[in-house]
C-alpha positions as CSV (number, residue, x, y, z in Angstrom):
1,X,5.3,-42.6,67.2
2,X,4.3,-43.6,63.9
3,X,5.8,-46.3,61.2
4,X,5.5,-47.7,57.8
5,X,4.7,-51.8,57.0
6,X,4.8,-53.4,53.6
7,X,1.7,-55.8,53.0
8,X,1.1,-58.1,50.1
9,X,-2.4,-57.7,49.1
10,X,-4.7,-60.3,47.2
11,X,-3.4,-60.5,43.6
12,X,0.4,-59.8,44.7
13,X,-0.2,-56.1,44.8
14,X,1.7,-54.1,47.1
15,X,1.2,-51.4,49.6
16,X,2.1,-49.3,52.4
17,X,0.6,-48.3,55.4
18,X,0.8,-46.3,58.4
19,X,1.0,-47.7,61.8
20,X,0.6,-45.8,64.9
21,X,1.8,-46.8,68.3
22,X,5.1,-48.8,68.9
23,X,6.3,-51.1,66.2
24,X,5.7,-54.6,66.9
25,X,8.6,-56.6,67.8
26,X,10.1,-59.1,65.0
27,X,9.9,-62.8,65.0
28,X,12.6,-64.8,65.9
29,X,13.5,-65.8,62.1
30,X,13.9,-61.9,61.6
31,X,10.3,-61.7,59.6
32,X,7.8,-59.1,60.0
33,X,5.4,-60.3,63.0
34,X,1.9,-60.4,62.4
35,X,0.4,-62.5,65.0
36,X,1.2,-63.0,68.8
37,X,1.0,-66.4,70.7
38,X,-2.3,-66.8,72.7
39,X,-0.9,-69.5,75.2
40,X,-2.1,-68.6,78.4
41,X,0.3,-68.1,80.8
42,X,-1.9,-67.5,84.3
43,X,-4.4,-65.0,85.3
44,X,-5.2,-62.6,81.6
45,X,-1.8,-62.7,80.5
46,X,-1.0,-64.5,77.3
47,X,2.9,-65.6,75.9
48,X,3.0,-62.9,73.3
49,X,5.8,-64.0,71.3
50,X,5.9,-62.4,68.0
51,X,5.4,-64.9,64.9
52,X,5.5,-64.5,61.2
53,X,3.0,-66.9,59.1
54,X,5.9,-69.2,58.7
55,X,6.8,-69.8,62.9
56,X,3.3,-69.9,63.7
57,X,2.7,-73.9,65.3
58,X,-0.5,-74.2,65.8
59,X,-3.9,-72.3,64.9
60,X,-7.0,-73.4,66.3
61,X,-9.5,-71.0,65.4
62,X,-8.7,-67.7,66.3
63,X,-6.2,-68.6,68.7
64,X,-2.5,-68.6,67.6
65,X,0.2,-71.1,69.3
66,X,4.2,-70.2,68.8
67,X,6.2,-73.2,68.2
68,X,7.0,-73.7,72.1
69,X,3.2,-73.7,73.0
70,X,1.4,-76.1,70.0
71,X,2.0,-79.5,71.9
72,X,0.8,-78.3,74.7
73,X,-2.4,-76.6,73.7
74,X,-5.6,-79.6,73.7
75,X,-7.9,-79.4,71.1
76,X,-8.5,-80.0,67.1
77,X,-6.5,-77.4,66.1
78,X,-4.5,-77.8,63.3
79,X,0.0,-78.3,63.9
80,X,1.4,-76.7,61.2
């Protein structure tokens, strides 16, 4: 099943592109999700809980933290 996101491109241009597969769940504000919370939560599974930029609480390198997860993740990531 396919389905259509709006991105904001460098320079405030605007387009839309096709997406195959199921469409990713929102965020809890209502926002488009774009990344999914990398908290491990025992043996290869991961929290998953959809975040727009804006709800994301912690990145530390390629790793994303929801809100629920950033205090309790060690390192020199950054809390934002």
């Amino acid at each position: 099943m396919a389905y259509c996101v709006h991105i904001t491109l460098p320079g405030g241009v605007t387009a839309i592109v096709r997406m195959s597969g199921k469409r990713p769940e929102p965020c809890r504000c209502g926002k488009t999700a774009t990344k999914l919370c990398d908290y491990p939560m025992g043996g290869r599974k991961t929290c998953d809980r959809p975040m727009c930029s804006d709800c994301i609480g912690r990145t530390d390198g390629d790793k994303d933290y929801c809100r629920s997860h950033a205090g309790l993740v060690p390192g020199q990531g950054s809390l934002l």
